[in-house]
N, C-alpha and C positions, 0 to 999 in steps of 0.2 A: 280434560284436554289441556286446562291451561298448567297443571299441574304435572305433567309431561312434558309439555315447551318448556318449561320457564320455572319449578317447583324451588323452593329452596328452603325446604326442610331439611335438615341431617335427621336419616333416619338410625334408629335408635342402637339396634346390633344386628350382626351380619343375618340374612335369609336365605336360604334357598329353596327357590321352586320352581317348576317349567323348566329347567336348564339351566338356570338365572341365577345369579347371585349377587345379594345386595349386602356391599360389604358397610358393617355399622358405621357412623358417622360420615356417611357418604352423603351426600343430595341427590333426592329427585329428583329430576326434572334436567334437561340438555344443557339449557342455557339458564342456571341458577337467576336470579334476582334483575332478570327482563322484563320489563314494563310490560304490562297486558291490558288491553282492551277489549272488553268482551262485550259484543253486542246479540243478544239473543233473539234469534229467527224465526224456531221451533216453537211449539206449545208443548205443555205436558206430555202430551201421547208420543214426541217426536212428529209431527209431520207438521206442514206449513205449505204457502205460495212461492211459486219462483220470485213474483216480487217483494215478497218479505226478505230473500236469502239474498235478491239485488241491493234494495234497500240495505240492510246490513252490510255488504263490502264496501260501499258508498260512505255509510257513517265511519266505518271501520278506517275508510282514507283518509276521509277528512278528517279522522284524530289521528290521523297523524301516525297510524300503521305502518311499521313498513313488512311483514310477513301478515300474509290473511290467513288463520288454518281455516278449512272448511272443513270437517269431518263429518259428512252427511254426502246423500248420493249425490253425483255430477249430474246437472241438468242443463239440455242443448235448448237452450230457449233464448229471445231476442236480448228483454233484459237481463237477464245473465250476463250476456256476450257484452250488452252495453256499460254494463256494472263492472264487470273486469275491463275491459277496455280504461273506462273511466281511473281506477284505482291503479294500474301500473302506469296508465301515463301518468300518474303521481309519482310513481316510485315504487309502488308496494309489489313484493311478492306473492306470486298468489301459490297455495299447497294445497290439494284439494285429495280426498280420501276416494281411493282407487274401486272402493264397492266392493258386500262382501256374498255376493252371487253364486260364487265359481263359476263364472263367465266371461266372456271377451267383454272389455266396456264395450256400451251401448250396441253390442251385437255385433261390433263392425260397423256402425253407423258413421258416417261424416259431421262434421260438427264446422257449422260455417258463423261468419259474422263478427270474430275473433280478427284484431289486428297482429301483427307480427309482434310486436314487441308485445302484446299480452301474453302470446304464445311461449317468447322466449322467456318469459318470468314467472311458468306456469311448470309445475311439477307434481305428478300424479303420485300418489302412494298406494305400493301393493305392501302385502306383509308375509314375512317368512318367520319362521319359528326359530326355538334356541340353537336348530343346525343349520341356519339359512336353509331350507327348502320351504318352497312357496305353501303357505297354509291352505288349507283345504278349501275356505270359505272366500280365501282372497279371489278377486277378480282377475284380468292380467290383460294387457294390452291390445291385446290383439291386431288386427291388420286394418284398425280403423284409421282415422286421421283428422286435422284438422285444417281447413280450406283458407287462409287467410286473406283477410279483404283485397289484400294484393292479387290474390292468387296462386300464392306458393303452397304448398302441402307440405306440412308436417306429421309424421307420421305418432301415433298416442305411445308407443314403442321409446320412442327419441326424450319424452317427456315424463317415461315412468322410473321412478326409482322406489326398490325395496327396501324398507326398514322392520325391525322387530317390531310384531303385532299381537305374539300370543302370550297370556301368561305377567301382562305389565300391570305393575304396581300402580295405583292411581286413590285419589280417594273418593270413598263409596259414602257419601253423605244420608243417603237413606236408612244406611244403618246407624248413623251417628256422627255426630259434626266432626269428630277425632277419628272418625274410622275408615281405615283402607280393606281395599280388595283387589285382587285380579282380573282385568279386562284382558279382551282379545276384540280385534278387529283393525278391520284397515285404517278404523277413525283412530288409533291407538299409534299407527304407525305413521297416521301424517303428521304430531306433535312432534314427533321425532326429528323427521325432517328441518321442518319449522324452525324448532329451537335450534338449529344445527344449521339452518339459513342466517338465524340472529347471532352466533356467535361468528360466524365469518363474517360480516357487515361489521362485528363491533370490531372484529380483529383488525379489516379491513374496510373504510367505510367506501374505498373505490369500487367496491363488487355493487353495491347499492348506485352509485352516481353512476355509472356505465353499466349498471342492470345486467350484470354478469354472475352473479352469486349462484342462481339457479346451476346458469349449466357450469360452472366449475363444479357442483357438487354430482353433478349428471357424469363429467367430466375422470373424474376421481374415485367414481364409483367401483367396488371387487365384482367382475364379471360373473355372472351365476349363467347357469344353462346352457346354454348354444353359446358358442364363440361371438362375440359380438354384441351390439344391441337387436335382442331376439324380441319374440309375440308373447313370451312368457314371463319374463323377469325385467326386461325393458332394457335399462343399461347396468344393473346390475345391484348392486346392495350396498346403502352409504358407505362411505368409508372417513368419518371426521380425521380421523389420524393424516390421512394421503392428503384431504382438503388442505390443511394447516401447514401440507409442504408444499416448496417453489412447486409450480406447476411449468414445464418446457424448460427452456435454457435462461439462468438467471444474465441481466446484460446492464451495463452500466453505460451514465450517459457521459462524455468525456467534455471538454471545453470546449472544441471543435464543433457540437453536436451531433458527432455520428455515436452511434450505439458501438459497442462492444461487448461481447459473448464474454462473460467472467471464464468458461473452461477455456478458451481462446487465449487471454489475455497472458501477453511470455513479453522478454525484455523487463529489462531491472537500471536502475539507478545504485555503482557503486559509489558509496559518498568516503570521501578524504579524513586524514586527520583536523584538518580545517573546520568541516562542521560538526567532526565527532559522529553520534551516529544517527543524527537526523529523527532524534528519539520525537521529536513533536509531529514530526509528518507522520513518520511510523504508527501513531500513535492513532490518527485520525483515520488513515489508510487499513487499522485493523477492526474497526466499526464501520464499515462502509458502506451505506444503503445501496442494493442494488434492485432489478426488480423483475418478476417471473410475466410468464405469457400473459397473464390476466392484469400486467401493471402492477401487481401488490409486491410493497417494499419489505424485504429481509437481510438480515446484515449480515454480510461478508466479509473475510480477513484479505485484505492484500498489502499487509505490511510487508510482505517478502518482496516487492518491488524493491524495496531500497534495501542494499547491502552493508552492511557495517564494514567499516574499514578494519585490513586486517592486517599482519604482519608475518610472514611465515618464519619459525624458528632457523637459524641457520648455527650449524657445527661451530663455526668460531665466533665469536661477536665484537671481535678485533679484526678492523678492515687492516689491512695489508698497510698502507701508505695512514694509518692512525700515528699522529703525533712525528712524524719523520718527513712528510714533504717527499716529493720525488726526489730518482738519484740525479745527482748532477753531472756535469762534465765541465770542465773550465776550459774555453778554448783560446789560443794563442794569441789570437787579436783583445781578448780582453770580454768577450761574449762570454755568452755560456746556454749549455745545451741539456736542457729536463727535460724525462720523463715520466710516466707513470704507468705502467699497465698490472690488469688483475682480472680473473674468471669474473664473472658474475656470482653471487650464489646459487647454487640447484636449485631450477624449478621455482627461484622466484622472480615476482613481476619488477619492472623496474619502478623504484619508486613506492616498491610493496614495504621497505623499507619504518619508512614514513607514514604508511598504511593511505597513500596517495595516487595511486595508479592500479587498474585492475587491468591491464594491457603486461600479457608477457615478455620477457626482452626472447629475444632468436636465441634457440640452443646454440652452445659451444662458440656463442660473441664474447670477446674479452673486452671491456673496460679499461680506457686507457686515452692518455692525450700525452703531446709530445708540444711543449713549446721552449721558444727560443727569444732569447734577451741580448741585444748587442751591447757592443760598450758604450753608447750614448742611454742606455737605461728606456730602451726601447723595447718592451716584448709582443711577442705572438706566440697564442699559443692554438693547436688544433687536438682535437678528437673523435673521440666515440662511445655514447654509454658514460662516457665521468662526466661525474658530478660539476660542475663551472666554478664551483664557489673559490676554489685554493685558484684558479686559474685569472679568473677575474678581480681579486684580491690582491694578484702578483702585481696584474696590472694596473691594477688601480693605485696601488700603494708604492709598489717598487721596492718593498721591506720583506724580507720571507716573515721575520716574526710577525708580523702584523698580517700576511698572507695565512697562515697557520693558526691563528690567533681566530681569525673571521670563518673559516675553514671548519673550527670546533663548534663555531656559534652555528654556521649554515643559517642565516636570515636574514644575508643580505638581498636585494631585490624578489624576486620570484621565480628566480632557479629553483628551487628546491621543489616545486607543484610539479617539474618536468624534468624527464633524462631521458636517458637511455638511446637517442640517436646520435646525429653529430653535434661538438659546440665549434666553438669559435670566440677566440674573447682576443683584444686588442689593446695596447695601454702605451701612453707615451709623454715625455716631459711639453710641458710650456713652457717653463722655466723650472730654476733650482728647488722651488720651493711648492711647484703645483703639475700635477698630473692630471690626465683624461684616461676615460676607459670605456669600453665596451664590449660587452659580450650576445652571443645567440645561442642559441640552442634549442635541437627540433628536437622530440620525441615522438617517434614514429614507428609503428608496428612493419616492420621490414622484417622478410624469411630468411636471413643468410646475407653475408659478406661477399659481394661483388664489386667491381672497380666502379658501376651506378651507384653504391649504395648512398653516397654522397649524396647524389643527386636526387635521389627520392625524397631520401631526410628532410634537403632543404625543402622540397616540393611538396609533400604531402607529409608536413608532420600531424599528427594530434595537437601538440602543442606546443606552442614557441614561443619563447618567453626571451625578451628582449632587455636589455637594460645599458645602462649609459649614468654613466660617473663621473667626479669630478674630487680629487684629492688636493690637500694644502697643509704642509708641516707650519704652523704660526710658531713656531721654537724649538727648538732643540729637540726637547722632550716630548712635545704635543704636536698632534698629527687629527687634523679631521676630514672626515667623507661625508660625499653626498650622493645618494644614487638613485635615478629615477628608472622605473623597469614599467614592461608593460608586459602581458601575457595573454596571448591570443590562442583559443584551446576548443578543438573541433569537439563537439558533442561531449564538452565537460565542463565545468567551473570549479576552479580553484583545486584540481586536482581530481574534484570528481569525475569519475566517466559513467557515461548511458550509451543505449542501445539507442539510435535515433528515431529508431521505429516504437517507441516503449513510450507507455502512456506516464512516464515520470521523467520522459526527455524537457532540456529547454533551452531548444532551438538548435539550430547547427554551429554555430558559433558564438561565441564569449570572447568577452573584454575585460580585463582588469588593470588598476597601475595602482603602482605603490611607489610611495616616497621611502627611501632609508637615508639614516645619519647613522655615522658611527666617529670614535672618538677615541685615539690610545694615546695613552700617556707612560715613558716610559720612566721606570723611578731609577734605569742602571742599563747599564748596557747587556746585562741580561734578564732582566726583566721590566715584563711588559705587562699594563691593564687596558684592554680593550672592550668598550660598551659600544653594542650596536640597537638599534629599534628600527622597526620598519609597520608603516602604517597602510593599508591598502584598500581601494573600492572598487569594484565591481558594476559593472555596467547593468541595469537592470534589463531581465529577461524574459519573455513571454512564451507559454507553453500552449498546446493545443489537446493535452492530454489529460491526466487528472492532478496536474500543475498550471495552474492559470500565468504563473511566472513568481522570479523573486523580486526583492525590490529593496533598496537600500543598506545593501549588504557590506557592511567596513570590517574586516580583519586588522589582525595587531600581531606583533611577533617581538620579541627580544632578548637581548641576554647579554651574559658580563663574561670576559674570561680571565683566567690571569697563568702569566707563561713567564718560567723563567727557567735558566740552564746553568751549568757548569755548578751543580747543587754541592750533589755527593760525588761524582766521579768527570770528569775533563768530557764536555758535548754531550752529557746528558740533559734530559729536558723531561720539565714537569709542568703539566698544562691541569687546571681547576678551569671550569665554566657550570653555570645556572644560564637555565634559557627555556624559554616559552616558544616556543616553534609555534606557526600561523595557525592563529585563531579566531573563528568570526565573533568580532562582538557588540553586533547591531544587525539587524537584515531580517524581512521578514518572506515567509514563499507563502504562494496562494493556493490552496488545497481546493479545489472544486468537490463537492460536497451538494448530495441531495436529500431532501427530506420531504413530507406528506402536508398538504394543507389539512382543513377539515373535513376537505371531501374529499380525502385521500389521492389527491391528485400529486404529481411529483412536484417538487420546486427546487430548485438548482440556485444555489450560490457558492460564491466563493468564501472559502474560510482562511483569516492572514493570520500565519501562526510564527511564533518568533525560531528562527535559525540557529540559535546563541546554542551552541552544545553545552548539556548536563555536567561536562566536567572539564576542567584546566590542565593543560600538560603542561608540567615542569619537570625537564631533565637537568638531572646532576650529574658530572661527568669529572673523574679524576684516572689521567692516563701520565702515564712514566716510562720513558723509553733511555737506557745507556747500551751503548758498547760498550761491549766485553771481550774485547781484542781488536786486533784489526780489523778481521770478519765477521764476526758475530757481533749481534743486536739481542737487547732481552726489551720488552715492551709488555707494560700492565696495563691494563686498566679496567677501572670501574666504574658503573653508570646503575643508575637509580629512577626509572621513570616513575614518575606520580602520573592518576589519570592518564593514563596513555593510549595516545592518538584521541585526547579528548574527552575519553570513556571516564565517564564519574565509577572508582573501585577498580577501573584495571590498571592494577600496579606491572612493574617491572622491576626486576635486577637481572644485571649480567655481570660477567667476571670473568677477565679472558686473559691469554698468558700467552706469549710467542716466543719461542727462540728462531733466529735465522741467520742463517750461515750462509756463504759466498765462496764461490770455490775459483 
């Protein structure tokens, strides 16, 4: 028997007999190199006292057992009942051999004095042959039952499971301390069981503290006979394979503490070029303990909650207004009247650019703002869909090249996390020597262009990124900026966006500010060197999902450019820039994460994992734009992303070419 539980001999080369085959260097026995306690009941002949077979479950406890096999007849007697009793309110399982009769156990007798939980940690064993059907000799359930001190019945049916009985390998000591034989009998098939109770306790030591082992393997059982648990086969004929999977619907526990169904679980976390791709969350999200009907923990992928930022190819990779500024109008008083408009790209999201937005801009919306400068060096400008940067630059500066210059970089404040609805940007002198500025801008999922749309934008953006500046020429040549932005962004951070419903949300709203400086110096009147930086934190946030929140999160951005014109041909322009576009780099999120004590019990913490994205984007950018007559424009340029949007190894190049003509 113990060499059926528990055997760990490799036996020597492949066998077959009874149906069976024991392939070489295999082990005997269910559960290889399980501790055994073997306490002996019997005498020589096989027979003995019911209180010798008490006595023995009793020692069997107290060392510390946690499966009894019995493989000798079931006896309804007082001590018995108080002996089992005794040993599962310890813990132990009891497997007791179903009897090899060909009979109903005990005739159909009732069997009283049995507590419930002795009951539920008690499994009979009948035995079928190499084809599963029930062996000739085995006994079978019958229509008996067990009366428990409470008063409930359990029927012997509910508590019997089949396992192979005829034809098992075992060793036969009478013929030689080295020598095996073939047994049959139901005592053959409760070892079975047994060793296949102790490999689930070791898998899972929760089946053992919650005394549940028994019926998940009753549970799991391949149905034999009659549909159902019948009088014949019980519930049916182990199945260790089915045991060892989730049993019911696996569910995870969230920060909030409500449970969550893993097939259930929808909603995602698109993350920015900001954090890159979140490779450390992902990371922990794709080993995730969750846990089945019986509490036993197995790990689950839910890395696909968080999306990698992406950027959809588009046909040109030369924006329309690249290196040229809107067109102008010179008006009579001395003003002057820009504007700017352009498609969107097809089918891409606004800000998908940037790989910072996973919100589509409206079919057939055009891109475009229209502002206006008086002769006091006074501008306003309005739109829709464009970008603020050239806009808020104007007005901050009052210089186009220095507008155009900041416009290449894009990192001034925290325009760049958001577009696509209306801006609004503002600029005006204090004196000869210093300007103010300020801009908005909502982003907002609107279906179409109506005389509202304004008013939505403003109303309901996703995110709206504010900023406010302050310019000062100290010479001639030198010019510097200060700009303070804040970005206020519904169920996103820093360009991310989620589902708010999605267990990788955090929170319905976000706060961030960033401080920028910038600084050009010009070495001629046509050419100019502009450095900008810009530093920003993030308000820490709390999650009730399986993001506990982040927490000290500082992004960085910067870059250099240099512009200068009338090179090779009269108003042409050649614009060079290096720039890091926003990157976090400090900030950590909390991954809510469960694991098993020793008694297999869950335990929930949070796990602070660092934000810092896998790789650094540095774009290099060289664009060339001359006329070529009156009407016609020729415009180059080239760009080289390193790491892009963050991603350690994804390179970029593009290379793009435009003629345009005016008629």
């Amino acid at each position: 028997m113990a060499s059926i539980a528990a055997g760990n001999t490799a036996w020597a080369s492949t066998n077959s007999y009874g149906g069976y085959t024991v392939v070489g260097n295999s082990f005997i026995g269910a559960a290889p190199n399980a501790n055994i306690v073997a306490e002996k009941v019997l005498n020589a002949g096989g027979s003995g006292y019911s209180s010798d077979v008490a006595n023995g479950i009793i020692r069997a406890a107290n060392a510390g057992a946690t499966v009894i096999n019995l493989s000798l007849t079931f006896m309804n007697s007082a001590d018995i009942a108080n002996a089992v009793n005794y040993a599962t309110g310890k813990g132990a399982f009891i497997v007791w051999a179903g009897g090899n009769s060909s009979a109903n156990l005990l005739n159909g007798a009732a069997t009283a004095g049995w507590s419930q939980n002795a009951i539920n940690r008690l499994v009979f064993a009948g035995s079928v042959n190499a084809a599963s059907q029930l062996s000739s000799f085995s006994n079978k359930p019958g229509s008996g039952a067990f009366v428990a001190t409470s008063g409930a019945i359990t029927t012997y049916a509910n508590r019997w499971l089949m396992a192979p009985g005829e034809n098992i390998i075992a060793p036969g000591v009478q013929y030689g301390s080295t020598a095996y034989m073939y047994w049959s009998g139901t005592s053959m098939s409760a070892p079975v069981l047994s060793g296949s109770l102790a490999l689930l306790q070791a898998a899972w030591p929760i089946l053992r503290t919650r005394g549940t082992a028994a019926n998940l393997l009753l549970a799991t059982a391949t149905d034999l006979g009659a549909k159902g648990v019948d009088a014949s086969y019980g519930s049916g004929m182990v199945n260790l394979s089915t045991a060892f999977q989730p049993y019911g619907t696996l569910s995870i526990t969230a920060a909030n503490g409500k449970a969550y169904a893993v097939p259930s679980i929808t909603g995602s976390l698109i993350s920015s070029g900001t954090f890159g791709s979140l490779a450390s969350i992902k990371a922990k999200l794709a080993a995730y303990t969750a846990f089945d009907g019986y509490q036993r923990n197995f790990t689950v992928n839910l890395s696909n909650l968080i999306a990698s930022p992406t950027a959809k190819a588009t046909l040109n990779p030369l924006p329309a207004n690249t290196n040229t500024g809107p067109t102008r109008i010179r008006l009579a008083d001395g003003g002057e009247l820009a504007f700017a408009m352009e498609a969107p790209p097809p089918a891409a999201g606004f800000g998908s650019a940037a790989g910072l937005s996973g919100q589509a801009q409206p079919q057939g919306m055009r891109n475009g703002y229209l502002m206006f400068t008086d002769r006091d060096g006074t501008t306003t400008a309005m739109g829709y869909g464009a970008p603020v940067h050239y806009a808020y630059a104007m007005s901050l500066y009052g210089d186009d090249g220095m507008a155009r210059a900041t416009d290449a970089l894009a990192v001034p404040g925290l325009s760049p996390l958001a577009r696509g609805g209306a801006m609004f940007a503002w600029g005006g002198k204090i004196d000869d020597s210093t300007r103010v500025a300020f801009s908005y801008s909502a982003a907002t999922p609107t279906a179409g262009f109506n005389p509202m749309q304004f008013v939505q934008a403003w109303s309901g953006a996703e995110a709206a990124p504010l900023s406010a500046g302050i310019s000062r020429r100290f010479t001639r040549d030198f010019t510097a900026g200060f700009t303070l932005s804040t970005l206020e962004e519904r169920n996103g951070l820093l360009g991310g966006v989620y589902d708010p419903n999605s267990l990788v949300a955090l929170g319905e709203r976000n706060r961030s500010m960033a401080v920028g400086i910038s600084g050009a110096y010009r070495f001629s009147a046509d050419t100019l060197v502009m450095a900008e930086t810009q530093w920003s934190s993030s308000r820490d946030t709390t999650g009730g999902g399986l993001l506990a929140g982040i927490t000290g999160v500082r992004s960085r951005a910067f870059g250099l450019t240099v512009a200068t014109r009338n090179m090779w041909r009269d108003n042409d322009r050649l614009t060079a820039s290096v720039r890091q576009p926003m990157r976090v780099v400090s900030g950590q999120a909390g991954v809510v994460t469960a694991t098993v004590d020793e008694q297999g019990l869950p335990v929930q913490r949070t796990e602070w994992t660092s934000m810092v994205p896998d790789g650094r984007e540095m774009d290099y950018r060289l664009a060339y734009d001359a006329p070529m007559g009156k009407h016609r424009t020729l415009s180059l340029q080239f760009t080289v992303k390193r790491d892009f949007l963050n991603l350690a190894g994804n390179h970029d190049a593009a290379a793009g070419i435009m003629w345009r003509a005016r008629f």
